[in-house]
N, C-alpha and C positions, 0 to 999 in steps of 0.2 A: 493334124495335131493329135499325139496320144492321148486317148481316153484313162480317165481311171476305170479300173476292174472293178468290179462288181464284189469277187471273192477272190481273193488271194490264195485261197486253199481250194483251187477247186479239182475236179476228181482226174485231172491227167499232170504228171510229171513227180518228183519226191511228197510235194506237200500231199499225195493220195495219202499217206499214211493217216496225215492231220485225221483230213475228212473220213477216212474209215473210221477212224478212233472214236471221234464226234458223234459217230452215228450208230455207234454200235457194231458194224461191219466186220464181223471176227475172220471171215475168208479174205476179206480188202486187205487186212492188216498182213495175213498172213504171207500173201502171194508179195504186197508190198517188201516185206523183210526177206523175203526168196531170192528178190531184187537185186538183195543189198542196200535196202534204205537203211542209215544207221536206226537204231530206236532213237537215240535222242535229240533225232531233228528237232527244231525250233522253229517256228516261225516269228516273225518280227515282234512280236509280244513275248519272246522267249518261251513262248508256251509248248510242249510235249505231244506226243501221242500219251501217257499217260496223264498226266493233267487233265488231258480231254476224257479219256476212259473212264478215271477216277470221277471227276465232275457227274459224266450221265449215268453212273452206278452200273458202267460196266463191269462185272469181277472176272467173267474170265479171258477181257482183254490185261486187266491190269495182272492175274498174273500172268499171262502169257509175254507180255512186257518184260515183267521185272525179271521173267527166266530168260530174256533174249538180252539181259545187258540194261535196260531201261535205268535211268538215274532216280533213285526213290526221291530225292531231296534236290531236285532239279529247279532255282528260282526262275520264277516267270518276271516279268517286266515290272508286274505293280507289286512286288515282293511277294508272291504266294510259291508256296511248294505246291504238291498234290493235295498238299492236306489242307490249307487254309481256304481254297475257293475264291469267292468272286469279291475282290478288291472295288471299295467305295471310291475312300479318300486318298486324290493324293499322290496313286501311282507311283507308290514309293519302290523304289529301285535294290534290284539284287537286296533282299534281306528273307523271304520267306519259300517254303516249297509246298511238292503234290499234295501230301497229308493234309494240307490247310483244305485245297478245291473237297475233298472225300468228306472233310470234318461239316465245312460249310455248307453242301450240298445235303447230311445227313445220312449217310451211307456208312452204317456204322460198321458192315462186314469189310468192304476195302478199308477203313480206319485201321482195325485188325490187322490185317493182310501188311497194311505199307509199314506200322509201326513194329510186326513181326521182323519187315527188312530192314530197320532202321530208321523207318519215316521219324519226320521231328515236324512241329507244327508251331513256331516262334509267336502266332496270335492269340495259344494258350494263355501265353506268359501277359501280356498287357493289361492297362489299366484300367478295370470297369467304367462303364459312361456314366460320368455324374447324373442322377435320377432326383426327380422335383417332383416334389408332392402337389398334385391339382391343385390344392387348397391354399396354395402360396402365390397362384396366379390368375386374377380376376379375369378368368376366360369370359364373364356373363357381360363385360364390357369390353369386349374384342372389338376394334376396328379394322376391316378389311383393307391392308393398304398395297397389297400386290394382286395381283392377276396374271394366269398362265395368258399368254399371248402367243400368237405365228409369228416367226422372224423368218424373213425370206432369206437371210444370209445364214440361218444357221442351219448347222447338219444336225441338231438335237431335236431341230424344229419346235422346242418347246421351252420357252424364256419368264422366269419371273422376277419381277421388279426389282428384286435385290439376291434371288440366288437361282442359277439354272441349275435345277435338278434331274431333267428324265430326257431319255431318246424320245424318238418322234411315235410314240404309241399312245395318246390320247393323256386328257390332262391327269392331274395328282391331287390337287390340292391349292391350299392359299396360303396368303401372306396374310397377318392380323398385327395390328400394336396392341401388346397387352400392359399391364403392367405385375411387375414382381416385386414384392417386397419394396413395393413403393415407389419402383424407378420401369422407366419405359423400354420395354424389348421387343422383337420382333422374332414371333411363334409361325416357325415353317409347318404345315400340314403334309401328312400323306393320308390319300384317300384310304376309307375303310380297307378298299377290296384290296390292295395291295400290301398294307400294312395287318393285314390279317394273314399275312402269308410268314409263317413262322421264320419259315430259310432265309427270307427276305429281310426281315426283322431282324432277326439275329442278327446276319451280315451288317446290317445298316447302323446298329447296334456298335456292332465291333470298331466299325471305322470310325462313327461319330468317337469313339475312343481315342481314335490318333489326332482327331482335332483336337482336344478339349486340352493335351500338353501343347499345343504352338499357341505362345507369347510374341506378338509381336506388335508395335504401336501402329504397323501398316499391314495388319491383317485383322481381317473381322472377328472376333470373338465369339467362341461357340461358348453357353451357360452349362448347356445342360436339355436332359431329356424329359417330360413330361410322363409319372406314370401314374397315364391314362387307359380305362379300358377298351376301348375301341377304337382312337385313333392313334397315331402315332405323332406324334408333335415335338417339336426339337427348336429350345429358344437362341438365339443370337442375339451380340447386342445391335440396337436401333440404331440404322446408321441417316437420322433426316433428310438430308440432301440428295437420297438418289446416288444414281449412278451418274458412272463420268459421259459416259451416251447422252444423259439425261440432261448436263450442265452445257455439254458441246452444242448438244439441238438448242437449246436456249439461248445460248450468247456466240456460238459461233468461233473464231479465232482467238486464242488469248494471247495477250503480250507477252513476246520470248521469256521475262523474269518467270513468269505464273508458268508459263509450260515448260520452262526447267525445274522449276518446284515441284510440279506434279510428276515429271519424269521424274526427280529424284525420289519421292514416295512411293511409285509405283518399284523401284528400282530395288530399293530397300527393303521391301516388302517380299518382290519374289526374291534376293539374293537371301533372306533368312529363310526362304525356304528350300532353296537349293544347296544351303550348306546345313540346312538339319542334319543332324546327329541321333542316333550313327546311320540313318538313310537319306541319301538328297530325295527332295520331294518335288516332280515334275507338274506344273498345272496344267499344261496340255491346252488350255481353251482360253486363253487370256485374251481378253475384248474389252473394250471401253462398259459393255452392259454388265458385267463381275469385277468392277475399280468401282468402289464407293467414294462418295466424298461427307466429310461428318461436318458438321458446324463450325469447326474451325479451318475451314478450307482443307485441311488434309484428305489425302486419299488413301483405301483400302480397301485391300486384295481378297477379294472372296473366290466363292465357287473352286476349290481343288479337286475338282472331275466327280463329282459327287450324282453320278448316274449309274455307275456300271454293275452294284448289287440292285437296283431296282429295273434291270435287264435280264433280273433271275438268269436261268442254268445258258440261255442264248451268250451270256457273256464269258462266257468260257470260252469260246471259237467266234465270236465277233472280232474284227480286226480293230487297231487302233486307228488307221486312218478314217473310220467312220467316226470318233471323234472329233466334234471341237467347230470352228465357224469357220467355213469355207476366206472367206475372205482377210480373217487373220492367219490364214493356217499355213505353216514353211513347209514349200516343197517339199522335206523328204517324207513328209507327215501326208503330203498328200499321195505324195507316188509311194504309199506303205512300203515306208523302210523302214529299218531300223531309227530311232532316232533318240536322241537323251536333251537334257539342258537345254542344249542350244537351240530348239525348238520353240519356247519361252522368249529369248533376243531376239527373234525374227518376229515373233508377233507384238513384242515391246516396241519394235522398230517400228511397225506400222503404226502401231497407238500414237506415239513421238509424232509421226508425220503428221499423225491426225491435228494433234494438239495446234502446231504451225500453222496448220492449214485451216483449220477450222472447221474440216468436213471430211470424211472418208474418200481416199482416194480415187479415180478412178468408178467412179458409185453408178455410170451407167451402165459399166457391163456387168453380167451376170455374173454374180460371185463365184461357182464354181467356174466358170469359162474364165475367172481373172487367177484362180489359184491354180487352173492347168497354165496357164501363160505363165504365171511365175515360176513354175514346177518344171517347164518342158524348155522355156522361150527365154529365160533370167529377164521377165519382165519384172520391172522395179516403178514404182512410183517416180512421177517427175520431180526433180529436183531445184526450183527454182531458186536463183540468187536474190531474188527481191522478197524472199517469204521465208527463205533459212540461212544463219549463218555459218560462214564455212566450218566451222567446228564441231556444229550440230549435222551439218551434211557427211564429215567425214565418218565421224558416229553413225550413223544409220546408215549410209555404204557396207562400214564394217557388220554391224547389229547381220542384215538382212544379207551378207554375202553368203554363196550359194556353196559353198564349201562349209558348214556347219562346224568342222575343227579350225576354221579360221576367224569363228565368229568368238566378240569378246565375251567375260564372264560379268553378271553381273555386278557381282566384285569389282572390275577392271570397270564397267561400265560410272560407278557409282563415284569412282578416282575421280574418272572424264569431267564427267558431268560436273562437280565441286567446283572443279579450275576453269568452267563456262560459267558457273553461278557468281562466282566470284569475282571474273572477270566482267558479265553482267554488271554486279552490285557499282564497281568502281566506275564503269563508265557511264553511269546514272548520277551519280556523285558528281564527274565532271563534268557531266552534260547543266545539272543543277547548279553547279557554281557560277557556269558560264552564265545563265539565263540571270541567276542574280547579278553578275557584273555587268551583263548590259539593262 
């Protein structure tokens, strides 16, 4: 069975460029482009040999770049040029270039350099992160209500109660209920040592930016930032209920009505984020532990990849397939490919089955040895007739087909699903009339 790689860029075949770049290697690059490697190879994050240069304050790779042809204004995968750096929230698609990674890393002589050639950096122009004064939020009556935990299915390895925020490098911080201006929120932390890290800050800064514009009734609500002097703290609102992990462990199966309801929430929630304006916004890690459910039984969409600026300057040349939960994750995400959108329907897919079933699929094999099966082997979760109806089955065939441009939008998904809800409703209707006539 194919393994996944380790490193996608590693030091034999074009992507040497990458790794020379990354690493400072001004003969790598060179001998590289003697080659004939174009300069502006990409690898599956759309990211450069500049981008990479730019990021670890190479200056006499970036201009030896941009004299060989190099694209100054080249978008990477989560919208960054050279100039904007290392993307939070969101992974928003073709909108930003190099100049961003030069600006965000602090490197203010390639700044210079790339905006001498035209660089342009579009995270300039955005809307500062709303900022809350201490004194509006009774932190001295905080209660602790998340905990970093181990998830043996995830590849972040590090999970909190209502938001996954960091790869697998030691914990962050807590979850607390405080209250603001009199109503109950929940204050995410980042530990000292990390959010004393200006670059870090910043960045984290920037992205909590592109949350605080997404309005949606099925996504979490970001308030605002804490400005506090030593830690960095960032409110959302309270969502009671936990996650959808959280409701499934506890009661198990729900009846077809209730888990078309919740697919339809979950549904609506990513599909306003995939038709955001004017960038779709991929969430890459969608799992039953980032689906909230509030007190009115609704669900909502948290966590939009909210790790990859607190992976400082490594996230420049980290690959995407090291994000996200092994066990929701669509082959081509596993086998590092290219991947858009449709990577979100295949992990929706599995959620859906969940809901049916009442349990995660498949749960005694190892998560990654079940995501190379689906990646290598088109293994699919079993489909049974006495546990899904044919309508829901033909949906999640299509959802998790292995062709990614065949899979539906959720747009198209959200049609589906109405015309099962509805069909649902009616024959609850007649099934009730009947019971009253006899």
């Amino acid at each position: 069975m194919p393994s996944l790689r380790n490193d996608c860029a590693g030091p034999d075949g074009p992507y040497r460029l990458l790794f020379c770049s990354s690493k400072g290697d001004k003969a790598g690059v060179i001998q590289e482009l003697e080659k004939g490697v174009v300069p502006n190879l990409a690898n599956y994050d759309k990211r450069t040999a500049l981008h990479l240069a730019s990021c670890e304050g190479c200056t006499e790779l970036v201009v030896l770049l941009l004299e060989k042809g190099a694209d100054v204004n080249f978008i990477d995968r989560w919208g960054h040029t050279v100039f904007t750096g290392i993307s939070l929230i969101g992974h928003i698609l073709n909108t930003l270039q190099p100049l961003s990674d030069a600006h965000s890393c602090g490197h203010q002589d390639i700044c210079k350099i790339l905006e001498a050639h035209g660089g342009i950096d579009p995270v300039e122009y955005q809307t500062p992160c709303y900022e809350i004064d201490c004194t509006e939020v009774e932190l001295d009556q905080a209660t602790l209500i998340g905990e970093v935990i181990s998830s043996p299915d995830s590849q972040c390895g590090l999970l909190l109660r209502h938001l996954q925020l960091l790869p697998s490098f030691g914990g962050f911080g807590e979850v607390y209920l405080v209250r603001w201006r009199g109503t109950e929120v929940a204050a995410k932390t980042i530990r000292s040592s990390i959010a004393s890290n200006e670059r870090v800050k910043d960045s984290f800064i920037k992205e909590l930016a592109l949350w605080q514009i997404l309005r949606h009734p099925n996504i979490v609500q970001f308030l605002g930032v804490l400005k506090h002097p030593d830690r960095l703290i960032f409110l959302t609102e309270y969502i009671r209920n936990g996650s959808l992990y959280d409701v499934l462990k506890k009661k198990g199966r729900v009846d077809p009505q209730t888990a078309v309801a919740y697919a339809l929430d979950i549904a609506r929630g990513m599909n306003y984020l995939h038709q955001h304006k004017p960038h779709a916004i991929i969430h890459r890690d969608l799992t039953p532990r980032n689906i909230l459910q509030n007190e009115a039984g609704h669900l909502k969409v948290t966590d939009f990849g909210l790790s990859k600026t607190i992976m400082g300057k490594n996230a420049c040349y980290k690959m995407t397939g090291g994000t996200g939960t092994y066990r929701y994750m669509a082959p081509e995400v596993y086998r590092r490919e290219s991947y858009g959108k449709s990577a979100d329907v295949f992990s929706f897919a599995l959620i859906v089955h969940e809901l049916f079933l009442g349990r995660p699929s498949d749960r005694r094999i190892d998560p990654e040895k079940l995501a190379d099966k689906r990646a290598y082997e088109d293994s699919r979760p079993h489909l049974s007739s006495t546990v899904y109806p044919e309508r829901i089955k033909r949906l999640l065939q299509e959802c998790w087909h292995k062709n990614p441009d065949r899979r539906p939008t959720f747009e198209e998904i959200i049609l589906y699903l109405e015309i099962i809800q509805e069909n649902l409703q009616q024959k609850s209707i007649v099934d009730c009339s009947s019971c009253f006539l006899l």
